[in-house]
MIFI-7176 format. One record per residue: x, y, z of N, C-alpha, C in turn; residue number from 0; residue in three letters. Coordinates in Angstrom, 1 decimal. Layout:
# residues N
+--------+--------+--------+--------+---------+--------+--------+--------+--------+-----+------+
:  neast : nnorth :    nup : caeast : canorth :   caup :  ceast : cnorth :    cup : seq : type :
+--------+--------+--------+--------+---------+--------+--------+--------+--------+-----+------+
:      X :      Y :      Z :      X :       Y :      Z :      X :      Y :      Z : NUM :  ALA :
...
+--------+--------+--------+--------+---------+--------+--------+--------+--------+-----+------+
//
This chain:
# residues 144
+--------+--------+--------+--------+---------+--------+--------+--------+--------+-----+------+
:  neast : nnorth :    nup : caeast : canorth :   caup :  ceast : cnorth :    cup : seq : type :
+--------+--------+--------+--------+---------+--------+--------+--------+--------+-----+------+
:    0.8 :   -1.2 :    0.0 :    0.0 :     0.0 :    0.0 :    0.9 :    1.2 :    0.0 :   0 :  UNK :
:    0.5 :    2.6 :   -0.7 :    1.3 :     3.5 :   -1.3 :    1.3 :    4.4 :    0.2 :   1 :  UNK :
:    2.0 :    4.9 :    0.7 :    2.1 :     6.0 :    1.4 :    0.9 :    7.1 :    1.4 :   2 :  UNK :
:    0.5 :    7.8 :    1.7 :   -0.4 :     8.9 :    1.8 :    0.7 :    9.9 :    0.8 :   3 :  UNK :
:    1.7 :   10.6 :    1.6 :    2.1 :    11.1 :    0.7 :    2.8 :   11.1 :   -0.6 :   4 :  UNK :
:    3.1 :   10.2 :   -0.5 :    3.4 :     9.5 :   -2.0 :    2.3 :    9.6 :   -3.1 :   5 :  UNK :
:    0.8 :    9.2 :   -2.8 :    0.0 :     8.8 :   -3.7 :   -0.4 :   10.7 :   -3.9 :   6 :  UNK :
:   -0.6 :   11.7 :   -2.8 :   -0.7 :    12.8 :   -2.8 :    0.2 :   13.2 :   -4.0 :   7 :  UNK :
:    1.2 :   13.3 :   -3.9 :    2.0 :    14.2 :   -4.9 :    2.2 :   13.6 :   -6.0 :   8 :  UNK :
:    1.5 :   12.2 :   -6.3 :    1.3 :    11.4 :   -7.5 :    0.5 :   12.4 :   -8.1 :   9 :  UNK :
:   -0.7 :   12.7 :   -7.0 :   -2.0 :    12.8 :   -7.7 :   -2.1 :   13.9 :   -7.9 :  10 :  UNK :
:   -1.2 :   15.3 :   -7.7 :   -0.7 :    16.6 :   -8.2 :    0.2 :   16.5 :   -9.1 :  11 :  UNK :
:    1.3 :   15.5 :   -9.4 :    1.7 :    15.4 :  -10.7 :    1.2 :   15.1 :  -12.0 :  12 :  UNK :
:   -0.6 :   14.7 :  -11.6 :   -1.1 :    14.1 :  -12.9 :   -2.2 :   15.2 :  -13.1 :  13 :  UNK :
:   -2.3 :   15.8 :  -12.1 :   -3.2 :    16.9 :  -12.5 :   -2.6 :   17.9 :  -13.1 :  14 :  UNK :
:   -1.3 :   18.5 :  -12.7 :   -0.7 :    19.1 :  -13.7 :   -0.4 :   18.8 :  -15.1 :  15 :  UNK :
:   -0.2 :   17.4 :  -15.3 :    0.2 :    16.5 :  -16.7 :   -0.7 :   16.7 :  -17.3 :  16 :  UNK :
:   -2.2 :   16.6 :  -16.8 :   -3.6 :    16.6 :  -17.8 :   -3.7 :   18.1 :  -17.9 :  17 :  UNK :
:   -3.3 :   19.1 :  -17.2 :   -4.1 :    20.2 :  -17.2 :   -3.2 :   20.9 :  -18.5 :  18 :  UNK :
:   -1.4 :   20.5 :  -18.6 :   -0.4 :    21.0 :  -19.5 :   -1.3 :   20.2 :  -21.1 :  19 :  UNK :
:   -1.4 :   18.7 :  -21.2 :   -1.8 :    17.9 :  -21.7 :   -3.1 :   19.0 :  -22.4 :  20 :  UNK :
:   -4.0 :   19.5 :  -21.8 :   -5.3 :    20.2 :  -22.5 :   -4.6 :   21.4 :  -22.7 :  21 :  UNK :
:   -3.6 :   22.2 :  -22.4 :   -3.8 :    23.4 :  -22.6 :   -3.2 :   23.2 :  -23.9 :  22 :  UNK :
:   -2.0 :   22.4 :  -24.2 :   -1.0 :    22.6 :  -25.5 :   -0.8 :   21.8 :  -26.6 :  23 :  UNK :
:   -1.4 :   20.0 :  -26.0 :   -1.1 :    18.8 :  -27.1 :   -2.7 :   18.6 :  -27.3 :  24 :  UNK :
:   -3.5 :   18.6 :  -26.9 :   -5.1 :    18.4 :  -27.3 :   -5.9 :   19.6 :  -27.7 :  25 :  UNK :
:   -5.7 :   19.3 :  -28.9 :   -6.6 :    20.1 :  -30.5 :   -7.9 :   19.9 :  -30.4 :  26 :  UNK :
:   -8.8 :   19.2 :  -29.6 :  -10.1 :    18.9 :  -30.0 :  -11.0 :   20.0 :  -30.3 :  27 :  UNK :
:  -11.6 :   20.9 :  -30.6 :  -12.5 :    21.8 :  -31.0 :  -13.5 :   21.5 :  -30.3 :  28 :  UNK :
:  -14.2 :   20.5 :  -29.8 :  -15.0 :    20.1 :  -28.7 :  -15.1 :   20.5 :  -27.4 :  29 :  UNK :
:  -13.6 :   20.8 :  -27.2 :  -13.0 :    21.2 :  -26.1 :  -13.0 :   22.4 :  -25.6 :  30 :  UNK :
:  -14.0 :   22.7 :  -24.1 :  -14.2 :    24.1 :  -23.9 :  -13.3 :   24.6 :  -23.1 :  31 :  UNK :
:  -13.4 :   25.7 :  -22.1 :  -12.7 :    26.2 :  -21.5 :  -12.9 :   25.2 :  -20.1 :  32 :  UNK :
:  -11.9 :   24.6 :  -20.2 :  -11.7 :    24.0 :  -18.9 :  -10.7 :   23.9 :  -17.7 :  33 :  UNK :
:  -11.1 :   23.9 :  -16.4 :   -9.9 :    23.7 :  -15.3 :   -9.8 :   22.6 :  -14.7 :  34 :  UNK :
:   -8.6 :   22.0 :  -14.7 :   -8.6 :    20.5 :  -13.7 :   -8.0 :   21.2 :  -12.1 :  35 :  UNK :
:   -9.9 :   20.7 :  -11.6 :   -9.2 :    21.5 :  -10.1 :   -8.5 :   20.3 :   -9.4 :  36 :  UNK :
:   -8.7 :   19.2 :   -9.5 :   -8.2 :    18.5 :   -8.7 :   -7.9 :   17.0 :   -9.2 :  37 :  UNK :
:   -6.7 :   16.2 :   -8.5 :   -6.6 :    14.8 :   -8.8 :   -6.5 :   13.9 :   -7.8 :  38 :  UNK :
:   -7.0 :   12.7 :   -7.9 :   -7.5 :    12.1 :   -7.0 :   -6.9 :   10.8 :   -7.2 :  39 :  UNK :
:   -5.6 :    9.4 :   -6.4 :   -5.4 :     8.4 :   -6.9 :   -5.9 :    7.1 :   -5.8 :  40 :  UNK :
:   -5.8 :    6.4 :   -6.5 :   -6.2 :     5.0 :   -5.0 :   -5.3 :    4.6 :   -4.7 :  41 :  UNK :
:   -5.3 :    4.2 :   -3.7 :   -4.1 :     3.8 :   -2.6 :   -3.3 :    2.9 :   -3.3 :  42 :  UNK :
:   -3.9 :    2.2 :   -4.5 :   -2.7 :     1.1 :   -4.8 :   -2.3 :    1.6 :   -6.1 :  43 :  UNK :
:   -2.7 :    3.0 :   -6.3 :   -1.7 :     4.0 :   -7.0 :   -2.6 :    4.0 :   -8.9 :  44 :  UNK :
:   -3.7 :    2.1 :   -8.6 :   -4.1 :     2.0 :  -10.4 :   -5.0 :    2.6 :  -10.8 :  45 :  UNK :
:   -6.2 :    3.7 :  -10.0 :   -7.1 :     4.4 :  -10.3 :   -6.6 :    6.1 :  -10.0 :  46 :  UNK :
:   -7.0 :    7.1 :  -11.3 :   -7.0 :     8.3 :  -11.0 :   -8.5 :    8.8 :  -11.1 :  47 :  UNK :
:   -8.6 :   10.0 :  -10.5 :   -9.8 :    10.6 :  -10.6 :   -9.5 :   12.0 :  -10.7 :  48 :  UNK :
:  -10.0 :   12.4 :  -12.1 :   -9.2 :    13.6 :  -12.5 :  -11.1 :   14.8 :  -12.3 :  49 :  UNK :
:  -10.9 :   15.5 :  -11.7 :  -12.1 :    16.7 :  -11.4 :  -11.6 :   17.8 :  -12.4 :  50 :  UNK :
:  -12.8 :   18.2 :  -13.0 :  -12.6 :    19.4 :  -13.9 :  -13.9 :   20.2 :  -13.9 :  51 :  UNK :
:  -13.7 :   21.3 :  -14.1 :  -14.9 :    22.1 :  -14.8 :  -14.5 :   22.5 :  -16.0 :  52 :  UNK :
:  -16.0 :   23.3 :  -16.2 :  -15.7 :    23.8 :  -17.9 :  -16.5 :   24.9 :  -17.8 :  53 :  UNK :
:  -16.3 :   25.9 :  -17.9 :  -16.9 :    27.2 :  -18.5 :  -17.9 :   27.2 :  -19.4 :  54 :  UNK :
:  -19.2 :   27.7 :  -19.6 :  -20.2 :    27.5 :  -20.6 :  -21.2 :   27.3 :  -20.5 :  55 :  UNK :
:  -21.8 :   26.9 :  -21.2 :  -23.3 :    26.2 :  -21.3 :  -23.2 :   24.7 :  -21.3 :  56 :  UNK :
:  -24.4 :   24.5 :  -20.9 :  -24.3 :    22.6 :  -20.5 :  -24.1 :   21.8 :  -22.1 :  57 :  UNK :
:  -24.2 :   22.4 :  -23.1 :  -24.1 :    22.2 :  -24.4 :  -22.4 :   21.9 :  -24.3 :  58 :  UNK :
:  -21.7 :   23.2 :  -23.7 :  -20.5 :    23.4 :  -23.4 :  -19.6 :   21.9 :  -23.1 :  59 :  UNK :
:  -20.3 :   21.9 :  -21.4 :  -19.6 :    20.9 :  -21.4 :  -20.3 :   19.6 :  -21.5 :  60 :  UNK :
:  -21.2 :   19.1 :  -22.6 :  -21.4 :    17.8 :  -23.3 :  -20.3 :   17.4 :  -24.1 :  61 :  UNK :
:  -20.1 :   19.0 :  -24.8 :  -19.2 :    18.9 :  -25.9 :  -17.5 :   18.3 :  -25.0 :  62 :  UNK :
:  -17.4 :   18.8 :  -24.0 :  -16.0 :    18.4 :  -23.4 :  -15.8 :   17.2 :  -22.8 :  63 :  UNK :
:  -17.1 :   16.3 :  -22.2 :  -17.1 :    15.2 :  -22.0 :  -16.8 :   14.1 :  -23.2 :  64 :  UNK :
:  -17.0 :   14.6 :  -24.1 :  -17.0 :    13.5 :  -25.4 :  -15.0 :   13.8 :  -26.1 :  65 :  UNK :
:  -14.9 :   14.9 :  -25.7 :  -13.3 :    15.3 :  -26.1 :  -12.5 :   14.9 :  -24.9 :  66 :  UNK :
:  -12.6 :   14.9 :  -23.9 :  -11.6 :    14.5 :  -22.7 :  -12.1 :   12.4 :  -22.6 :  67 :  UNK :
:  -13.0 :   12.2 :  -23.5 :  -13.6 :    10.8 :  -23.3 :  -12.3 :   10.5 :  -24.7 :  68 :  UNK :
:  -12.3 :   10.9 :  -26.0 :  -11.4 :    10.4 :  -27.1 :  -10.4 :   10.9 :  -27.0 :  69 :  UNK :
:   -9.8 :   11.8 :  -25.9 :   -8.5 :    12.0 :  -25.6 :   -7.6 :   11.1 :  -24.4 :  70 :  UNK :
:   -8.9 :   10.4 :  -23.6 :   -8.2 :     9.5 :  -22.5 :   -6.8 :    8.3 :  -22.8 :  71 :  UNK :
:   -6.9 :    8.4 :  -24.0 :   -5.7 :     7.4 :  -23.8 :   -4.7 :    8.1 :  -24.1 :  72 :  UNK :
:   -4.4 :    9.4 :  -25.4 :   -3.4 :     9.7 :  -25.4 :   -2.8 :   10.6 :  -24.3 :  73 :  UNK :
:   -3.5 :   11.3 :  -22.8 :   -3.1 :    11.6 :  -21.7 :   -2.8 :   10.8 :  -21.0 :  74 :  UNK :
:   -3.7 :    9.5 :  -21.0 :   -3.3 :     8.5 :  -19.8 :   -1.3 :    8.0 :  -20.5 :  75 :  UNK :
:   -1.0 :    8.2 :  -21.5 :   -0.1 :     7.9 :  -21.9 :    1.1 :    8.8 :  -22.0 :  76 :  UNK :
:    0.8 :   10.0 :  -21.6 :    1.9 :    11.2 :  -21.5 :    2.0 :   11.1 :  -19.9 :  77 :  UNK :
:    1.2 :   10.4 :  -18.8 :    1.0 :    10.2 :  -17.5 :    1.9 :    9.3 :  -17.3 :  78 :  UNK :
:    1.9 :    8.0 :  -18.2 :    2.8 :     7.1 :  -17.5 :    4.3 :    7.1 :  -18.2 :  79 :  UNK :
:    4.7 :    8.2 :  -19.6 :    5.7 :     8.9 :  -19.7 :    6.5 :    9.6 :  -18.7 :  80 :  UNK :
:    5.6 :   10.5 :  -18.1 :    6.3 :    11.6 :  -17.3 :    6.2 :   11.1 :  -15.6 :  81 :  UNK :
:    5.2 :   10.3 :  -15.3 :    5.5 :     9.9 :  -14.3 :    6.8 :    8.6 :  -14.3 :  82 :  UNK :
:    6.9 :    7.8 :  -14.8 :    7.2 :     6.9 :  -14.6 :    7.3 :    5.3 :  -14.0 :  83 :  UNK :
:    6.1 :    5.4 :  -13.9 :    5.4 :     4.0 :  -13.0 :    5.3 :    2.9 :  -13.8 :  84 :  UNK :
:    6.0 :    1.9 :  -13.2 :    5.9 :     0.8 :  -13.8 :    4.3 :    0.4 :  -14.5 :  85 :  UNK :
:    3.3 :    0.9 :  -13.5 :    1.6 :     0.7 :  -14.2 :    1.2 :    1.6 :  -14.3 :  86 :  UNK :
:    0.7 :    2.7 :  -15.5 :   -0.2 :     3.5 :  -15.4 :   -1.8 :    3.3 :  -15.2 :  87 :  UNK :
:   -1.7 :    4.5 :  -14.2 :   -2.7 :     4.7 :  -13.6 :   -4.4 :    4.4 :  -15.0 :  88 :  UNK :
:   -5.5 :    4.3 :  -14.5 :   -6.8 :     4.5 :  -15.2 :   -6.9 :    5.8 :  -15.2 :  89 :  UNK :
:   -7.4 :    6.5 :  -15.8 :   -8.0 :     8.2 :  -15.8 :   -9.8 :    7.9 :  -16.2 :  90 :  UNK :
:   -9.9 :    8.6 :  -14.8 :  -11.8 :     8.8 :  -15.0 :  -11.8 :   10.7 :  -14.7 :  91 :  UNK :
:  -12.7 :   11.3 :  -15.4 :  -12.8 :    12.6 :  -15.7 :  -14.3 :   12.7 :  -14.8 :  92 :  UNK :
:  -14.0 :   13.5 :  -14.2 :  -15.5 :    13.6 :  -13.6 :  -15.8 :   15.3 :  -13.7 :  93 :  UNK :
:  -16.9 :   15.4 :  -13.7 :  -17.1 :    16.7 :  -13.6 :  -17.5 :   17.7 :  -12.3 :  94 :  UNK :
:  -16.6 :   18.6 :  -11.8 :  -16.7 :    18.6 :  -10.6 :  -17.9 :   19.6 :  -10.3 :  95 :  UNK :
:  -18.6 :   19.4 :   -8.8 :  -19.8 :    20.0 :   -8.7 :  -19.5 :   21.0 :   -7.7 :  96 :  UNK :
:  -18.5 :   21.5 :   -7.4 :  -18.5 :    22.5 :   -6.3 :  -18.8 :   24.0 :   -7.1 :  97 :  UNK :
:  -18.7 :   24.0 :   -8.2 :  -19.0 :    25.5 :   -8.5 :  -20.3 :   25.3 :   -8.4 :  98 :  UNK :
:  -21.1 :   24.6 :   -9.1 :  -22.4 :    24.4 :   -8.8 :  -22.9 :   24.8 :   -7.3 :  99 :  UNK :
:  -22.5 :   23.7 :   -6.6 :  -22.8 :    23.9 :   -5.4 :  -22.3 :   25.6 :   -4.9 : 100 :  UNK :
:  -21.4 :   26.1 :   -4.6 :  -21.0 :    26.9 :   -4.3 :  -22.3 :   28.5 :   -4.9 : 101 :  UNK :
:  -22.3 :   28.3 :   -5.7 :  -23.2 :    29.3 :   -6.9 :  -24.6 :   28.9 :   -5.8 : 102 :  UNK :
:  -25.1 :   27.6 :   -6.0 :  -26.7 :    27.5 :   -5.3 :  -26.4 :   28.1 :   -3.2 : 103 :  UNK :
:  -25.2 :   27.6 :   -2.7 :  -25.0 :    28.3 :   -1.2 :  -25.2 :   29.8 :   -1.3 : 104 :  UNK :
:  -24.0 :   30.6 :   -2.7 :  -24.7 :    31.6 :   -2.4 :  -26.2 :   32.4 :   -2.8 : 105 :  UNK :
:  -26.4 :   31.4 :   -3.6 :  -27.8 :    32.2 :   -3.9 :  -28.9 :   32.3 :   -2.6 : 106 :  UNK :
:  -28.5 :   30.8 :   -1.7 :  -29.5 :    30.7 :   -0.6 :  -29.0 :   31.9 :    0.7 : 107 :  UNK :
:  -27.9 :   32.2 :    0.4 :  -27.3 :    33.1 :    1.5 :  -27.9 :   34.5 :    0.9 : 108 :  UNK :
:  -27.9 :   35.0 :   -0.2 :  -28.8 :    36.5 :   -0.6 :  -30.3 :   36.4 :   -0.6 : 109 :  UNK :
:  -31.3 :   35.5 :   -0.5 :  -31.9 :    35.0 :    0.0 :  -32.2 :   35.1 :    1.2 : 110 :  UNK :
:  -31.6 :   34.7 :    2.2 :  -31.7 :    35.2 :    4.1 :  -31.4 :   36.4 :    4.5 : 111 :  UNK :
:  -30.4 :   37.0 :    3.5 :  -30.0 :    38.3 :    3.8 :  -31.4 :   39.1 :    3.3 : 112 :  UNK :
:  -31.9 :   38.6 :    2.4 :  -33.1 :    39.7 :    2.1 :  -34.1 :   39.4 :    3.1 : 113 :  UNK :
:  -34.4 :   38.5 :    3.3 :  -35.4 :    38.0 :    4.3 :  -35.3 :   38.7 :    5.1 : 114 :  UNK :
:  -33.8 :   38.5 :    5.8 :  -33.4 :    39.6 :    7.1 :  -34.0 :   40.5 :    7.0 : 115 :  UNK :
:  -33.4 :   41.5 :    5.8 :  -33.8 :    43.0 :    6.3 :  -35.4 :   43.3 :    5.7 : 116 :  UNK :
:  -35.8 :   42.5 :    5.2 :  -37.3 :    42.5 :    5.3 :  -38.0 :   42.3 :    6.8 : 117 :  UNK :
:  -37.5 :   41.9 :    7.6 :  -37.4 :    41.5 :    9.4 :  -36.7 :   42.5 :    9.8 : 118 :  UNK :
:  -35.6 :   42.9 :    9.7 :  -35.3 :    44.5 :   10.3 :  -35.9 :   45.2 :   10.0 : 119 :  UNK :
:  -36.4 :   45.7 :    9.1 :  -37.1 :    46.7 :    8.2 :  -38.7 :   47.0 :    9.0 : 120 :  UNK :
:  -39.3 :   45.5 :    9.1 :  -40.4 :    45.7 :   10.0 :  -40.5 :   45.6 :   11.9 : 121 :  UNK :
:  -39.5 :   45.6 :   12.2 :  -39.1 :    45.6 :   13.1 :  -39.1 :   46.8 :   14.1 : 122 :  UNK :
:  -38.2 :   47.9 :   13.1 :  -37.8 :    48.7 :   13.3 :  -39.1 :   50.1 :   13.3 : 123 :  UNK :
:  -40.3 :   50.0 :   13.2 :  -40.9 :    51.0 :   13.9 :  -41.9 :   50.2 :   15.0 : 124 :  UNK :
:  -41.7 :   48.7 :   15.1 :  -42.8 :    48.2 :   15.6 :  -42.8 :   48.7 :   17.1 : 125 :  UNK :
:  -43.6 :   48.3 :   18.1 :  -43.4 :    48.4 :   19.6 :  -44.1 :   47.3 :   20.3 : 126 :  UNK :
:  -43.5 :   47.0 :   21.6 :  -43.7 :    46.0 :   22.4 :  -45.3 :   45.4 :   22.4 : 127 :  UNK :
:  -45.9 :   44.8 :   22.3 :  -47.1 :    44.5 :   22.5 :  -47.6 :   44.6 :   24.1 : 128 :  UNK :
:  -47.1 :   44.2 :   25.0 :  -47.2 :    44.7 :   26.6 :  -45.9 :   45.5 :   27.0 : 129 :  UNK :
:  -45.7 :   45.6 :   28.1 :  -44.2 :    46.6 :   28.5 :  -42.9 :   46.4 :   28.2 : 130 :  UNK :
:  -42.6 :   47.0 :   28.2 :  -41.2 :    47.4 :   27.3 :  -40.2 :   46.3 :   28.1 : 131 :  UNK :
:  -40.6 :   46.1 :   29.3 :  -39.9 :    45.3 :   30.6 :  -40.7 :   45.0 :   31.0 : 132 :  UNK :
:  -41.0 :   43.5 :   30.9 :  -42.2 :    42.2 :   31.3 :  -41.3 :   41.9 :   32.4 : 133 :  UNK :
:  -40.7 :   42.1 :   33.2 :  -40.1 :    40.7 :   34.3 :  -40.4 :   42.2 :   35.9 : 134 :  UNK :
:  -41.0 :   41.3 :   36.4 :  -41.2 :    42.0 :   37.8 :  -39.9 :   42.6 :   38.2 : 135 :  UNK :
:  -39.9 :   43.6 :   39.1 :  -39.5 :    44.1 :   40.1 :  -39.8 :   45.1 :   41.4 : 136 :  UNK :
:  -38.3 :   44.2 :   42.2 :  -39.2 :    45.0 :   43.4 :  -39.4 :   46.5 :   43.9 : 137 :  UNK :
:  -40.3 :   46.6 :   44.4 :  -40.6 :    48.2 :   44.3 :  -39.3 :   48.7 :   45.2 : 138 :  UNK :
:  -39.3 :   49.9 :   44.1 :  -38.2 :    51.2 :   45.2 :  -38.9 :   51.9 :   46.0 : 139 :  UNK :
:  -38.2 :   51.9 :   47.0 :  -38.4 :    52.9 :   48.0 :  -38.5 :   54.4 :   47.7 : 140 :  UNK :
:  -39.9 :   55.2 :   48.4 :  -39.3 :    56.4 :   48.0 :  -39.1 :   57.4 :   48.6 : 141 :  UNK :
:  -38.6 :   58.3 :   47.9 :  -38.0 :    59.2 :   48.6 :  -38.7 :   60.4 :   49.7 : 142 :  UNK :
:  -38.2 :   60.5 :   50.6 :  -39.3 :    61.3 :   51.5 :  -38.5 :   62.8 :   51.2 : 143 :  UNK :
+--------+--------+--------+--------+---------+--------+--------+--------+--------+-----+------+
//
């Protein structure tokens, strides 16, 4: 079993190999604007999992799925060039969902913020329904 860090800086050496791999040796016209945010390997070093997004319309990245799908072997083969490993790794392309995600957190966060000040807003001339100070106290004494 591979080290932790070992398979770590595998798995940063092959994200930069695919991300050099798309920017300079892969011509496909299919191919949108894409970033490999991340690479991911298994412990026994034979599976990658390469995360990417793509800039565009969902048309966009159909079109990129099908170009990083008939590009997979000539990357997986500049991988086991530049790395060196007696077995190159599998490359699976996944498409990563955190912009998504990230995009729908903040839409739900401007959302509460409006809500908010829709709640400050009415707030702010209302008044106590009984006294301003509901909790008993005991009477003062007074002054003679």
């Amino acid at each position: 079993m591979a080290e932790p860090a070992r398979a770590r800086k595998l798995a940063d050496r092959i994200r930069e190999i695919v991300a050099l791999m798309l920017e300079s040796r892969i011509k496909d016209p299919r191919l949108g604007f894409v970033t490999i945010t991340e690479a991911r390997i298994s412990a026994d070093l034979q599976h990658a999992t390469v995360f990417y997004t793509v800039y565009g319309s969902p048309e966009d990245r159909a079109n990129t799925v099908a170009a990083l799908a008939s590009a997979r072997g000539l990357i997986r083969s500049e991988v086991g060039k530049q790395t060196g490993l007696r077995l190159t790794p599998t490359l699976d392309f996944v498409l990563d969902a955190v912009p998504e995600a990230a995009a729908s957190l903040e839409e739900r966060l401007r959302e509460a913020a409006a809500r908010d000040a829709e709640v400050a807003a009415l707030a702010e001339g209302a008044s106590y329904a009984g006294d301003a100070d509901p909790y008993k106290r005991p009477a003062e004494p007074e002054d003679e």
